[in-house]
Backbone bond lengths (Angstrom), bond angles and torsions (degrees), N, CA, C in turn:
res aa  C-N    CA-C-N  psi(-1)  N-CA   C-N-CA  omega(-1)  CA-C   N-CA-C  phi
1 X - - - 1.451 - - 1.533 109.41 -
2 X 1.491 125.65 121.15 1.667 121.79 -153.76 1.819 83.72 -105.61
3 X 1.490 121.22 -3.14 1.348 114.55 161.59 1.378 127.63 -53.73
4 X 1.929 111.38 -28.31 1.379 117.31 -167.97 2.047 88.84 -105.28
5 X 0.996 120.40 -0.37 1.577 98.50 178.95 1.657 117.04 -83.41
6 X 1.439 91.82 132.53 1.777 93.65 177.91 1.479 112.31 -106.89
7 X 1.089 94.83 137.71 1.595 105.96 -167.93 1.564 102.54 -114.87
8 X 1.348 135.48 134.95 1.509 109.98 162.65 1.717 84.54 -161.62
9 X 1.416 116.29 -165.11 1.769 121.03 -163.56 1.111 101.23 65.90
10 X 1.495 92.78 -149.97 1.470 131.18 -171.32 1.625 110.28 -46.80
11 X 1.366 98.07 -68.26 1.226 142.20 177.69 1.970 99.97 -25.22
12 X 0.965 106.57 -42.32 1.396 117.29 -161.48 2.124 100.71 -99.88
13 X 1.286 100.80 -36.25 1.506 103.72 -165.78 1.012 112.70 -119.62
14 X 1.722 118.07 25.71 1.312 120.45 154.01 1.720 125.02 -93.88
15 X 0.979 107.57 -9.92 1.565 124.96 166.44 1.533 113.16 -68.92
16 X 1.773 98.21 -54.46 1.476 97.48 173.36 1.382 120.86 -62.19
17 X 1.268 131.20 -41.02 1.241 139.85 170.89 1.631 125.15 -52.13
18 X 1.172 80.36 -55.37 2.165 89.46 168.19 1.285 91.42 -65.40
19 X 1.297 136.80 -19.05 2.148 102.67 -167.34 1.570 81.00 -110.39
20 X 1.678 156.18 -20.86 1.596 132.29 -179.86 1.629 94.66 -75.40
21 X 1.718 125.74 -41.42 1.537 128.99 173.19 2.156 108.61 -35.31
22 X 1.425 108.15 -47.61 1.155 129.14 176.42 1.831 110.45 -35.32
23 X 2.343 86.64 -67.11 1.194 106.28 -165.58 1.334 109.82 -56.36
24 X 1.534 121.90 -21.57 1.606 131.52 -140.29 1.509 87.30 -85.63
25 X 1.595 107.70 -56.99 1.292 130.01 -170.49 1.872 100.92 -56.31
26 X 0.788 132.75 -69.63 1.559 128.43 -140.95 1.756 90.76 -87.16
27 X 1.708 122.77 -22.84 1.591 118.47 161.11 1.694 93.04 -58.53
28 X 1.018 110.08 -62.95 2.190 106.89 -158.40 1.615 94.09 -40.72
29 X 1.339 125.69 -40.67 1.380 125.55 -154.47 1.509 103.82 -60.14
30 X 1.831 95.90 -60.92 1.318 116.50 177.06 1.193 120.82 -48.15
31 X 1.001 136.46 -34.40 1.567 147.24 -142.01 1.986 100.74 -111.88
32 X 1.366 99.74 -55.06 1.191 113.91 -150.30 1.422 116.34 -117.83
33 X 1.301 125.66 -9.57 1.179 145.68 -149.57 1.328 142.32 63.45
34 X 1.468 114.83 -134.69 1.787 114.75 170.92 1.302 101.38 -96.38
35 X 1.447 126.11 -3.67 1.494 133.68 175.21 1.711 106.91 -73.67
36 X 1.167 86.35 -66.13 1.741 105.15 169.12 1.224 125.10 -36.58
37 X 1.519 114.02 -39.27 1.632 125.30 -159.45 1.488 78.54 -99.53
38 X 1.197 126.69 -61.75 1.597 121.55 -169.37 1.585 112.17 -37.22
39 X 1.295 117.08 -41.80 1.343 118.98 -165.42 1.467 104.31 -91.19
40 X 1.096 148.56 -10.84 1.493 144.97 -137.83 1.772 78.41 -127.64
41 X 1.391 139.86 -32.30 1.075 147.82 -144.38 1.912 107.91 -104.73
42 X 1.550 93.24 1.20 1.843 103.98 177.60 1.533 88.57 -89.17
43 X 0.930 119.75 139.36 1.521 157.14 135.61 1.926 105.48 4.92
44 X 1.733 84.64 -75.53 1.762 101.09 -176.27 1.560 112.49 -61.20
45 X 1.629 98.10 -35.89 1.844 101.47 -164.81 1.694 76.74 -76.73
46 X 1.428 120.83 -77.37 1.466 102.15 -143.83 1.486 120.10 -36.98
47 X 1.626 123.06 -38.35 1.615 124.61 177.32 1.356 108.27 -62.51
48 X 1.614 128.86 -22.97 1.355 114.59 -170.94 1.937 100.13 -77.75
49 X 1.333 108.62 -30.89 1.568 118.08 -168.18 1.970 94.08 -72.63
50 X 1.216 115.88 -42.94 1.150 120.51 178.12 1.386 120.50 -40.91
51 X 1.405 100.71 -59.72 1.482 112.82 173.86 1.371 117.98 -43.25
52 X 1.584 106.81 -75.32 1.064 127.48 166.08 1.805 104.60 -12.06
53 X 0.996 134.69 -40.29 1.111 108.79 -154.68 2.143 95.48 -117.80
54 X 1.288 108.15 7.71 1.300 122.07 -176.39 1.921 98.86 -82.78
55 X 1.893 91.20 153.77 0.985 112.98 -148.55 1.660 99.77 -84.34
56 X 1.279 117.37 -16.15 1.610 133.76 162.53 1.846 116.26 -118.66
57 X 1.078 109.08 56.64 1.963 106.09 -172.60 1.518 95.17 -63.52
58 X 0.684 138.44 -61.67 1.559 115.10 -173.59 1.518 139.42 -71.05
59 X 1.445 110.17 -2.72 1.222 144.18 166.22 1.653 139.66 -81.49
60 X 0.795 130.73 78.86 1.645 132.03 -169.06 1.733 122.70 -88.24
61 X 0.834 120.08 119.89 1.542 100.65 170.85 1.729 95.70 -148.89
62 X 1.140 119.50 167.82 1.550 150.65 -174.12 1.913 97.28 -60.05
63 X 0.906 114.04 -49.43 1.446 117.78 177.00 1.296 142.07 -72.43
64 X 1.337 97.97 -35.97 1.893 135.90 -174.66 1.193 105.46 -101.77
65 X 1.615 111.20 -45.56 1.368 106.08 -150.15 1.479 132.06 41.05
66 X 1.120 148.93 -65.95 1.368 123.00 157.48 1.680 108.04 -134.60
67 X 1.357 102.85 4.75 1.771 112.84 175.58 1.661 101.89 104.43
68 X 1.221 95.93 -152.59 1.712 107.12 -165.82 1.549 111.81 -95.15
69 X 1.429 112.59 133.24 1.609 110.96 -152.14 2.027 81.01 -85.72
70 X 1.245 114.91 154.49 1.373 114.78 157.82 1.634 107.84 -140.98
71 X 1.312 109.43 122.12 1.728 124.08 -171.73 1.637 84.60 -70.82
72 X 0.668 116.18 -48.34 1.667 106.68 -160.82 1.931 113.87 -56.63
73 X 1.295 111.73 -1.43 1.232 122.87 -170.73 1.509 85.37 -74.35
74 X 1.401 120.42 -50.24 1.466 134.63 -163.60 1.074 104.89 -65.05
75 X 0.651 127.97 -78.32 1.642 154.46 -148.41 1.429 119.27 -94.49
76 X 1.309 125.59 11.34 1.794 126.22 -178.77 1.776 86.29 -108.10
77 X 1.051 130.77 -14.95 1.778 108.98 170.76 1.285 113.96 -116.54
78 X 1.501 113.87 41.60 1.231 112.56 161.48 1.818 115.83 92.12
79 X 1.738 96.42 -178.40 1.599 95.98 154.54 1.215 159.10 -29.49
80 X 1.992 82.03 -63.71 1.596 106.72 178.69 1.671 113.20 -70.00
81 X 1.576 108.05 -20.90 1.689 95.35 -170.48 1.128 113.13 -72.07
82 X 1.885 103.02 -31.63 1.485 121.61 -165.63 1.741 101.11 -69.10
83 X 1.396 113.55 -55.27 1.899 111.16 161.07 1.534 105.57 -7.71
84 X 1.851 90.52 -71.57 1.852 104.23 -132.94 1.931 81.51 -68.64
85 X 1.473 126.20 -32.03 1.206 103.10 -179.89 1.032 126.94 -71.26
86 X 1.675 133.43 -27.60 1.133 121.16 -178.94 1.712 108.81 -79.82
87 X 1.249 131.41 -9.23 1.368 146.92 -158.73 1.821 97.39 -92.04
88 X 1.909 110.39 -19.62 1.243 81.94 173.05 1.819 106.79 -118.03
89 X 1.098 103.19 47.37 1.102 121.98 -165.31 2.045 92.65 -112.58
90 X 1.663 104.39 -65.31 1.624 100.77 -154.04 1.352 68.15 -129.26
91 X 1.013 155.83 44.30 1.492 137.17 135.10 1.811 107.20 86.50
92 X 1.106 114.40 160.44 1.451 113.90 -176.86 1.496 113.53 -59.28
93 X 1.980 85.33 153.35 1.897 97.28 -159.01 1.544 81.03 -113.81
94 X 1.275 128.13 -173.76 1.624 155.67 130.31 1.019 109.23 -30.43
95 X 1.019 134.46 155.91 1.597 127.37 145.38 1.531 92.95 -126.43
96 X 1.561 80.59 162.13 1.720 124.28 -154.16 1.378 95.07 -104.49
97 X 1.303 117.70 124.25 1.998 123.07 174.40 1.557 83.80 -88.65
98 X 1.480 131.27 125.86 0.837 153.45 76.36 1.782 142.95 -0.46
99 X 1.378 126.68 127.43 1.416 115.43 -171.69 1.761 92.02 -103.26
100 X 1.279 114.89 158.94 1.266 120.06 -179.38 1.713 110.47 -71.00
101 X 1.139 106.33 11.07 1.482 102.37 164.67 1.354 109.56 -110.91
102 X 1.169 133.61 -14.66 1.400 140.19 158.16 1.323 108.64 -41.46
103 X 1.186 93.89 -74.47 1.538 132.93 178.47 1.780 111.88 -16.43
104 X 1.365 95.94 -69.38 1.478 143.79 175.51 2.006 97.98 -48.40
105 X 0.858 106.74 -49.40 1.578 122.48 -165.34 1.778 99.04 -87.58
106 X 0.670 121.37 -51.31 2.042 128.03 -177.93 1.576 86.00 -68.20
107 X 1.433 116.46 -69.87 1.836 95.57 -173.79 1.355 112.00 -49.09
108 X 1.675 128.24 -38.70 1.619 115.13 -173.23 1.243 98.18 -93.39
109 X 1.071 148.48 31.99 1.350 132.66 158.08 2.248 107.11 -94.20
110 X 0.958 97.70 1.00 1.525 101.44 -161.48 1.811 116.17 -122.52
111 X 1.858 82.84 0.74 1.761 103.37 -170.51 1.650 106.07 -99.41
């Protein structure tokens, strides 16, 4: 009966993590390009962007570890916030010209 299994740790919030890691990745693509995705896709940057969006980032402990990740920290102001965050992460990228239907499509993909 998978009603009585308890799941909690790692165990439980590494699934979630690999699929917002996912979200992080295929926004950088969208947003930013193969530059974008390249950089968001290091190890160090993706945990610093991770944080960033955790419910304690400056806080660590054995239990919490840094609290509850929320994508929406990222991602409710758009493109440019998601840029300026990964930008203070690995330092300034290129930017990508975009057509206003691109454009159009990255804001409704997130609505």
């Amino acid at each position: 009966d998978l009603s009585k299994l308890r799941r909690s740790g790692t165990s439980e919030a590494t699934p979630i993590v690999a699929g917002i890691a996912a979200m992080v990745i295929s926004y950088a693509e969208s947003t930013g390009g193969q530059t974008m995705r390249s950089a968001v896709c290091n190890t160090a940057v993706m945990r610093e962007i991770l944080r960033k969006m955790a419910s304690m980032p400056g806080h660590h402990d054995e239990h919490m570890g840094y609290g509850n990740l929320d994508p929406w920290r990222l991602f409710k102001y758009g493109p440019d916030h998601f840029r300026q965050v990964v930008e203070e992460v690995v330092g300034p990228l290129p930017v990508v010209q975009s057509t206003g239907r691109d454009a159009e499509i990255q804001t409704d993909e997130l609505s």
